[in-house]
C-alpha positions, -999 to 999 in steps of 0.1 A, spaced: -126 471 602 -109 463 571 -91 432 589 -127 420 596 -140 422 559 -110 402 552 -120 384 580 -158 379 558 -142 371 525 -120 346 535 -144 326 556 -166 326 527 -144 311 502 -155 281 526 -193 288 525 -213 258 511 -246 260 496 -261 232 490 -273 201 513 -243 185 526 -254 164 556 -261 126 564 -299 131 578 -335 135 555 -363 155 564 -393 139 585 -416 145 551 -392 134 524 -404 107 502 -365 93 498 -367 54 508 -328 56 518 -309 47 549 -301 81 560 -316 87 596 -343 117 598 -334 151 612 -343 149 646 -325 173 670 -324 208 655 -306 238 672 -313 279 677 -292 297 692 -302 333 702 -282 366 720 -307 384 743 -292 419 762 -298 437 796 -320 464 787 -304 489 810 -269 485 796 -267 466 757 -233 455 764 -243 429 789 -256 397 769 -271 364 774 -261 334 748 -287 308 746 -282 270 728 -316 254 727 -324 218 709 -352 205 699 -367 171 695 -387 172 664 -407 147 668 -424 157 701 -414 195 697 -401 197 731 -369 211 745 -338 184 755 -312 206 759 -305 241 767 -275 262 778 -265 299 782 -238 323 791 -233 359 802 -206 382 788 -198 417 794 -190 424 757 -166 448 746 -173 448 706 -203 475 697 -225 465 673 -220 474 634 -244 470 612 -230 441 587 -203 427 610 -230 416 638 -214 383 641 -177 398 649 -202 407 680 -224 375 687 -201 343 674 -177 347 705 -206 344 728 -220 312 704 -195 295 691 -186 281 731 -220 269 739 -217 244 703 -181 236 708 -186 227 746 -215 203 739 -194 188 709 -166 180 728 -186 166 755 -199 140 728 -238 151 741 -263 124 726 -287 156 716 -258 175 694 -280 192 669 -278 180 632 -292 217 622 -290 251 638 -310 279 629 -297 311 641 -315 340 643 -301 365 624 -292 367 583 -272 340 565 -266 349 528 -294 379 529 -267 403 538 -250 431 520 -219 410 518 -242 376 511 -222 363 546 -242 371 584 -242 356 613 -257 322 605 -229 323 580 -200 327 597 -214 306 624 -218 277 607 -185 280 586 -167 280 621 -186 254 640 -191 230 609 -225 225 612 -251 232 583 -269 265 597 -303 283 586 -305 317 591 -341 331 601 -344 373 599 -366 393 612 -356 424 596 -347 427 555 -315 439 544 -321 462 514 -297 444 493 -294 442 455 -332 462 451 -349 441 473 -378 462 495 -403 452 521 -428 465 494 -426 449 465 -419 412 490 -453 419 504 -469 422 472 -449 391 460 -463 371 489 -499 381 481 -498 372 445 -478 335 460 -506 329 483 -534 333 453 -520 301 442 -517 286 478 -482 295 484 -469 306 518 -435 318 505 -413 338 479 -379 332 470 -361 368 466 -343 372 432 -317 407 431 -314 428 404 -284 413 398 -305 381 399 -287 370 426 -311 344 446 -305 358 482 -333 341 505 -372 331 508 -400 354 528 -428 331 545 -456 347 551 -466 360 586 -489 343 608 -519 353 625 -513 381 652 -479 394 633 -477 421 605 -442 413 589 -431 381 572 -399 362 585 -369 363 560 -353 327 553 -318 322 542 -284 297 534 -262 293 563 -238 268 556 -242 230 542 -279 235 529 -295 248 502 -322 270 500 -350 246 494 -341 225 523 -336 257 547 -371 268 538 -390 233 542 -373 231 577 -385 262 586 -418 255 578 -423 220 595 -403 239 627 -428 270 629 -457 264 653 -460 301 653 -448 334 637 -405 321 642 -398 287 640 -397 266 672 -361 262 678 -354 300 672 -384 310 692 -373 286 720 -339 303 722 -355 341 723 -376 329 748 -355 312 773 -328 338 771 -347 363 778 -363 346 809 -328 337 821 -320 370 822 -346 380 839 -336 354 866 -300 369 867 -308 404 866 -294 411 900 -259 394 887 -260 408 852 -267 446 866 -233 440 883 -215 437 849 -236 468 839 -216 501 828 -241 528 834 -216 550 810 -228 531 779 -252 549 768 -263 587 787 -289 600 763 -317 572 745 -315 572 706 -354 581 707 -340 611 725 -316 621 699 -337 618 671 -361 639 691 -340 665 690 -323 660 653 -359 665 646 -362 701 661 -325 710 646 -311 726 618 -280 700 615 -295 678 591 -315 702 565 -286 699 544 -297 668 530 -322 665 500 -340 632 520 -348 651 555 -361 677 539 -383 653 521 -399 646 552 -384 621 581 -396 587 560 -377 596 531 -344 600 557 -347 565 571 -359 549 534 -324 564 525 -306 552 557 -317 519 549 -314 516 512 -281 538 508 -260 544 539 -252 518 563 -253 492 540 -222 505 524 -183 494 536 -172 526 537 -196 537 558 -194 506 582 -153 516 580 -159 552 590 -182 544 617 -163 521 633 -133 543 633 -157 568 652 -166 542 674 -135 530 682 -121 565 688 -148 574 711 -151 541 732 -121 534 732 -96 562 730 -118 588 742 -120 610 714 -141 640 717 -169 640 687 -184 678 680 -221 680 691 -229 673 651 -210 643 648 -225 629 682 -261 636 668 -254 621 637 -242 587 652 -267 588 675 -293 594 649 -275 558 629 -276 541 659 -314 546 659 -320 540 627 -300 507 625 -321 494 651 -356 509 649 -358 524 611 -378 498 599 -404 499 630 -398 541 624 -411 536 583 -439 516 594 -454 543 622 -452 569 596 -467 550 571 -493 541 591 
């Protein structure tokens, strides 16, 4: 772990934020010679549902101007990294990174000029995700298009959705999100008919802000934008074509008990009454996860000490300290779905 945030820090001393790139967009007013942006990437990593560490890498393009699909490409990997929360592309760029550099080298006339990954760019408690350190490595501008907030610097799904209500008073579809540190991480679009939640825009690499959200806004035919939506889509399908193959590479010791199943029974313990949130009720424990907890280093350092020791050396956890991993892996991946069912 600490060789990968060193691993994050150095790679983004070569982050750039602003437009650097020899295209325009289709609307810009701009009477120069530079060609439009025509081919735009998204890449996506889809997983077998009956094991997590079987994945499926997609690279889709897309022609802009007719909106369909010229190129797509995928590859399955057994992966051997678990996921941490902050460090998901140490877990996803080894499965990406070959499907760009392959169609690079093979000088493909529909190379993408853009890729929009989805996952984080800057909006990420180090300001560096995937799209990030995607794009750093491949040198390519990237977008990065979230689905999920990082609470980072004060920033809550709250107060956005009240900030896009007042934006779309005055006709706006968007808000750029400003830190308390007034650090400008990222834009929330509004969502689109038949979805609750907004999509969270951010910089990759070689593009600024303002240019990442007007792509995704002339890419979005529906609640993601096209190229993102594209890749979701397709890898999920091809996995569903390969299931037979993939369940081969499946390790049916990944995972023995669900996380819904460990919550379940954190819920009817004692183990956690210790702490001043769960005894606030179970939405004040995952408002706390999220805000407090695994956005932190030296929580992503101690967790990945556990997994490692577990996985990989076969350490034996007490019962509590299985429960209480269990109980983060759960919340990492469902808290915010978890927040809005007891809201609701």
């Amino acid at each position: 772990m600490p060789s990968w945030l060193e691993t994050q820090h150095s790679l983004k001393r070569r982050l750039i934020e602003e437009d650097d790139f020899e295209w325009k967009l289709p609307n810009s007013s701009r009477n120069d010679s530079k060609l439009l942006l025509k081919y735009v990437g998204g890449v996506d990593v889809s997983f077998l549902k009956e094991d997590p560490s079987v994945a499926c890498g997609s690279l889709i393009v897309l022609d802009l101007q007719t909106f369909r699909v010229v190129y797509e490409d995928y590859s399955l990997v057994r992966l051997r990294v678990p996921y941490i929360a902050g460090f998901l592309a140490f877990r996803e760029v080894p499965i990406l990174l070959p499907l760009i550099e392959k169609m690079k080298k093979s000088q493909n006339p529909f190379y993408p000029q853009l890729i929009m990954v989805d996952g984080n760019g800057k909006l990420h408690p180090r300001g560096f995700g995937l799209a990030c350190h995607l794009g750093v490595l491949a040198d390519i501008p990237t977008i990065g298009i979230g689905k999920n907030l990082h609470y980072v610097d004060g920033l809550n799904e709250d107060e956005i959705r009240e900030l896009l209500q007042d934006r779309a008073r005055n006709g706006e579809d968007f808000a750029k999100l400003t830190g308390r540190s007034g650090c400008m991480w990222g834009a929330a679009i509004r969502a689109t008919r038949g979805s609750h939640d907004p999509i969270y825009v951010s910089i990759g690499h070689r593009i600024s802000l303002d240019t990442a959200i007007n792509v995704a806004k002339i890419t979005r035919k529906y609640h993601l934008p096209e190229p993102v939506r594209q890749a979701d889509l397709r890898s999920r399908e091809y996995i569903r074509n390969q299931k037979s193959t993939l369940l081969t590479m499946a390790d049916s010791s990944w995972k023995t008990t669900t996380a819904i199943h460990l919550f379940n029974e954190l819920a009817s313990s004692d183990f956690l009454r210790f702490l001043p949130s769960y005894l606030r009720g179970p939405e004040s424990l995952c408002r706390w996860h999220l805000t407090h907890l695994h956005t932190t280093d030296q929580c992503e350092i101690f967790r990945s000490f556990l997994i490692k020791k577990v996985y990989y050396e076969n350490y034996v956890l007490t019962e509590e300290q299985l429960y209480a991993m269990g109980l983060e892996d759960f919340l990492i991946s469902n808290g915010k779905r978890l927040l809005r069912f007891l809201r609701d």
